[in-house]
N, C-alpha and C positions, 0 to 999 in steps of 0.2 A: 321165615321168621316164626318165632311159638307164639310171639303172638296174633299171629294171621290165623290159627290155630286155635287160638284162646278165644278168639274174633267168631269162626266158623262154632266153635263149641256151646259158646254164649246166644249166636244165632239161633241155632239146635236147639236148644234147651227150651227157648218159646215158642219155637214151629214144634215140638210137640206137643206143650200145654194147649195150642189151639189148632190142631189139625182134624181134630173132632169135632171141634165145635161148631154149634149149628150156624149157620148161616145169619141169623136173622142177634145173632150175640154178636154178632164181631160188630155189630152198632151200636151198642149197648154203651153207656159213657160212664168215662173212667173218674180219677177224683184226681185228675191235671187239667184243670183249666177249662172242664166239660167233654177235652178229647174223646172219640171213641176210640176202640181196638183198631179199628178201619182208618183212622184221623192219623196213630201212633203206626202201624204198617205203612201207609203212604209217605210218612216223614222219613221213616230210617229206608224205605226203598230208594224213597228220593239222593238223599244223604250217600247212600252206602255207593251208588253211580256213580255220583258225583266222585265221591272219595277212587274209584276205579278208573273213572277218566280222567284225576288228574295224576295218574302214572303213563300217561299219553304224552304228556307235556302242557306246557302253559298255553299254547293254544287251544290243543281240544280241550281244555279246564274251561278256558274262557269264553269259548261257544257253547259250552254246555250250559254254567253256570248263569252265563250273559242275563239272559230272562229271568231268572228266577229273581237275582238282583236287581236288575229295572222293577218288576213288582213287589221287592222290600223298599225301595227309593223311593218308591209310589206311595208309602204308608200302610201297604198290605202287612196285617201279622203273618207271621213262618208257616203259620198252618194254611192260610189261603192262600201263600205263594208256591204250594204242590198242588192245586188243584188242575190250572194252565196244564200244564207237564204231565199228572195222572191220564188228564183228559177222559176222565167218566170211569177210570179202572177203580175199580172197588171189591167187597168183598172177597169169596173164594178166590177170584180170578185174582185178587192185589193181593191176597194174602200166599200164592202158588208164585206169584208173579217175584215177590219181594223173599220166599225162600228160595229163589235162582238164584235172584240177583245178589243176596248174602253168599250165595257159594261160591258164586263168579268171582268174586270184592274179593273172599278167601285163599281164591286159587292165585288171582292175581300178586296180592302180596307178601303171600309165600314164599315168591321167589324173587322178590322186588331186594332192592339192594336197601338194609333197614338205615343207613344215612343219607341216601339219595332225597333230595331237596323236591317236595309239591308243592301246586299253588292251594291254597283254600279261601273260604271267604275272607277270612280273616287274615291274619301274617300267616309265611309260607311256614311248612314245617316239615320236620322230616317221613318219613315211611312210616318208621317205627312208632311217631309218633300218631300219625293218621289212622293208622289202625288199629291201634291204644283206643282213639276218640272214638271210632266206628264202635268195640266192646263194649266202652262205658257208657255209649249214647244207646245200644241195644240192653245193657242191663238195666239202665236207670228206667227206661222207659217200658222195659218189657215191668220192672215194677208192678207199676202201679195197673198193668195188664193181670199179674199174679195178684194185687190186692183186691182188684174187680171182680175175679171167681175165687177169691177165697184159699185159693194155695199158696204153701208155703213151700218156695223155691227151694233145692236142695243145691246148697250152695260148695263153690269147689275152691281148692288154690288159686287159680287164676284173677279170686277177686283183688289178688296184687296189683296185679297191672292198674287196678283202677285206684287202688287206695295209692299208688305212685303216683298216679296222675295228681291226686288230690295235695299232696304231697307238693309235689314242685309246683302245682300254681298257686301254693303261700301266698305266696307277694302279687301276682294276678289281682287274687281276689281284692286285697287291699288299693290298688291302683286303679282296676276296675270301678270302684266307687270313690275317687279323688280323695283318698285319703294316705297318710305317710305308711309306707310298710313298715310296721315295729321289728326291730334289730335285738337281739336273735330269734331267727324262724324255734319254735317251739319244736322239742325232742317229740318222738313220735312214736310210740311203742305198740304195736299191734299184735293180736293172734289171728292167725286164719282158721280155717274151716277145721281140718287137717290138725287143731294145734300148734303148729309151728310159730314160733314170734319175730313180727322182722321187726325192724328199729332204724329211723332216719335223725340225721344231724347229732347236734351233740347232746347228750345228756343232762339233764337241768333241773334241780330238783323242785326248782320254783316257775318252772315254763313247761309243760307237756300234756300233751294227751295221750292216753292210755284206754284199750279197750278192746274190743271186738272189731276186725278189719273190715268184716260184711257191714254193720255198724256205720264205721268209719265214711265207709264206699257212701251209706244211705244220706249220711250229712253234707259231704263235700258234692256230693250230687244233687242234693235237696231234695229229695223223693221223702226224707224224715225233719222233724226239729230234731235238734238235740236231746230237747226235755222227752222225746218219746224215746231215747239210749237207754244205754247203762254205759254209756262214755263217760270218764274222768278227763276232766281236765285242771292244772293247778295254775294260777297266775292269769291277771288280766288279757294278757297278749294270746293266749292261747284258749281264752273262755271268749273273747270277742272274735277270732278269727270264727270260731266253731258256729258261732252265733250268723258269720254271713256266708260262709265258705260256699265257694262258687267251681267248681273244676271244670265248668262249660264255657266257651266263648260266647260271645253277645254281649248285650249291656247289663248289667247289675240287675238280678233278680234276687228279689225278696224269698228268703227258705217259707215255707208253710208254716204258719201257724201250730203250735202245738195240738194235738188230736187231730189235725186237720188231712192228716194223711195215714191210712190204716187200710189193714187185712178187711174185706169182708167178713 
């Protein structure tokens, strides 16, 4: 699959921003929730496992994940429920540790069959889509990793896959927080990196957003507000989605605050 591919690239791309970095920065806390660099490496190590063993089948998924689960049940947040599982891995060693374990997850569904059906926490879904979510969970979060030392990620095509993601869970997002999904899904017009423009649904001169794809990625992921775009959007339906758009599984989380998330 290219996007196992897209998955390994996107991986890459943060294990060099921090393969330099001293020791004593990868503690250093980001502007998600107090995370550090160490907090955001142990999650998507954890995650990316996870995502590799459930091409194992629903069994090894279920022994794997079992724990992690009983300590969300328990009322632990996400980030205290890797700590069990790290068991004291940190630093250099989690951060060597978690560019294996990205190559592994790579290698593995490369060659995975991309409609072949896994389990996850949430409802099951396919390959193709599991390692869609592995990309967009390594870019959103590698973020706010690149906002903490100050660089500006050099961004490629691949940030499709994630504005597709953002894309089809439209209606997600609106059900996610008990509310009716507004009929029709708003036109969708993007440019990526590259220049190129893709376009989803139908055309609508009074429903759409329109913009920058990496952009795009930054909203539906929540790593940005809106107000910090240069997103256009025209019509209610399409200025309130943009307002909570959510392309993560979990419960309903609130985007940042305007200024609330930024470059060093």
């Amino acid at each position: 699959m290219q996007q196992a591919e897209d998955f390994r690239a996107e991986s890459q791309a943060l294990a060099t921003l921090l393969e330099d970095l001293p020791e004593a920065d990868l503690h250093r806390e980001t502007l998600f929730k107090g995370w550090t660099i160490d907090h955001v490496l142990g999650h998507l190590h954890l995650f990316n496992v996870a995502a590799e063993t459930s091409l194992q089948g629903a069994a090894a998924f279920g022994a794997f994940i079992g724990p992690v689960v009983k300590e969300m049940q328990a009322g632990k947040s996400i980030l205290e429920c890797q700590f069990p599982w790290l068991d004291g891995l940190s630093g250099r060693a989690l951060f060597e540790a978690w560019r294996a374990g990205a190559e592994s997850c790579a290698d593995a569904f490369a060659t995975a069959d991309p409609k072949a059906r896994v389990k996850w926490v949430g409802p099951d879904m396919s390959a193709l889509s599991s390692i869609t979510a592995r990309q967009m969970e390594t870019w959103a979060h590698g973020q706010e990793v690149f906002d903490l030392l100050g660089v500006e990620r050099v961004e490629q095509d691949r940030i499709r896959n994630i504005a597709h993601l953002g894309v089809s869970t439209y209606g997600w997002t609106f059900i996610n927080r008990k509310e009716d999904v507004p009929e029709p899904a708003p036109y969708v017009e993007l440019t990526g990196p590259s220049g190129a423009v893709w376009t989803w649904n139908e055309e609508q001169s009074d429903n759409s957003v329109r913009g920058s794809a990496v952009e795009f990625a930054q909203v539906v992921t929540q790593v940005r507000n809106i107000a910090d775009t240069s997103l256009g959007t025209t019509g209610p339906t399409a200025t309130r989605w943009m307002e909570i758009a959510q392309c993560f599984a979990g419960p309903a989380e609130t985007p940042p605050v305007k200024g609330q998330r930024h470059k060093a």
